[in-house]
N, C-alpha and C positions, 0 to 999 in steps of 0.2 A: 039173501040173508047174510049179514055180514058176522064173522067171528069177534068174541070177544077181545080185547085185547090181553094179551100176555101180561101176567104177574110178575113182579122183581125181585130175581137172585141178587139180593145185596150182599156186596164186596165190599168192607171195610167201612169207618166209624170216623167222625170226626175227633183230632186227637189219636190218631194210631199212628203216626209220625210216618205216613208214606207205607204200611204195611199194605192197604187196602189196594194199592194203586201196583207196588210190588206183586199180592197173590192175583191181581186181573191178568197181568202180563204172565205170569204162568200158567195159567186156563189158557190162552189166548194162542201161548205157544204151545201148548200141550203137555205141559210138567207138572200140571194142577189137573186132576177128574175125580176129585175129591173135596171132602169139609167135613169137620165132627165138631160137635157142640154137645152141649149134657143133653141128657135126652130130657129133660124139663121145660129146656127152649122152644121157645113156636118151631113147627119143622117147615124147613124148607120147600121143600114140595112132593109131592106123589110120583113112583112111579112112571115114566108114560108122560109128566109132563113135558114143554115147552115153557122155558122161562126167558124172560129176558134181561142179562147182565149187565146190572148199575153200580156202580161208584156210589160212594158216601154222599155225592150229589146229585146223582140220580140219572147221569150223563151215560148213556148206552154204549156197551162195548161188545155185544154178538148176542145168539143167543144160545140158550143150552137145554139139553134135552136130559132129566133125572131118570137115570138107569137103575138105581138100587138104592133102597134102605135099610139099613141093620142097628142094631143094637148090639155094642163092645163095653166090657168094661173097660175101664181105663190100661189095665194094667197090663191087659191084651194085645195094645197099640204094639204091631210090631215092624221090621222095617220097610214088606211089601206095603202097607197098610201108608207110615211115613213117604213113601213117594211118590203113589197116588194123591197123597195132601199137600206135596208139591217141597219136601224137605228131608231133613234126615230124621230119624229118631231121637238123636240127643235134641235136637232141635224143637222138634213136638213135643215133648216131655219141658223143657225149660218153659217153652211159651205157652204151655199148656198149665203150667203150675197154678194158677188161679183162675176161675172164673166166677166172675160177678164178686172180684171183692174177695173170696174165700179159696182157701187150696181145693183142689181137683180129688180125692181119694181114692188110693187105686182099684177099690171095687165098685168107684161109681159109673153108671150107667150113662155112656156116651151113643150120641146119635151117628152113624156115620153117613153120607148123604152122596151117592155114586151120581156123575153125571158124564155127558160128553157135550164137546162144540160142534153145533151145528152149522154147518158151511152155507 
């Protein structure tokens, strides 16, 4: 019986001027074992998964295995938190300022999504 195939951790968006390709190469090196999105977002995956990491085109770059899921308010974000997401804090907070179009509020409820690189 053969296994299903692996679902895709999408990395990056057409139009992110080279971010997407930037935060793979931090997974890749081990700077990135992190992602937070509002928690409204489809979530990335369960626990225990096995995912396999794609590019904005779908082009494979390793794969990863989802260690933890939490729920942070925004406001929470603090610098352990920024360097598992592979940056600093003033950094997260700047890029973080909107999502979908509207500001971020600091009591809203962000998804935070723990993973590791599978060798």
């Amino acid at each position: 019986m053969s296994t299903p195939p692996l679902r895709p951790y999408r990395i990056g968006w057409y139009g992110d001027e080279g971010l997407g390709e930037h935060l793979i190469a931090a997974v890749l090196s081990g700077h990135k074992t992190a992602t937070a999105s509002p928690s409204y977002d489809p979530e990335e995956g369960k626990p225990g998964e096995l995912m396999v990491l794609v590019d904005k085109a779908g082009k494979r770059h390793g794969t990863v295995r989802i260690t933890h899921v939490e729920l942070r308010p925004f406001a929470e974000f603090d610098d352990a938190l920024a360097a598992r997401l592979g940056a600093t804090l003033a950094d997260i907070k700047a890029r973080s300022a909107f999502a979908n179009s509207r500001p971020i509020r600091p009591d809203e409820e962000m998804r935070i999504t723990y993973f590791e690189l599978v060798k």
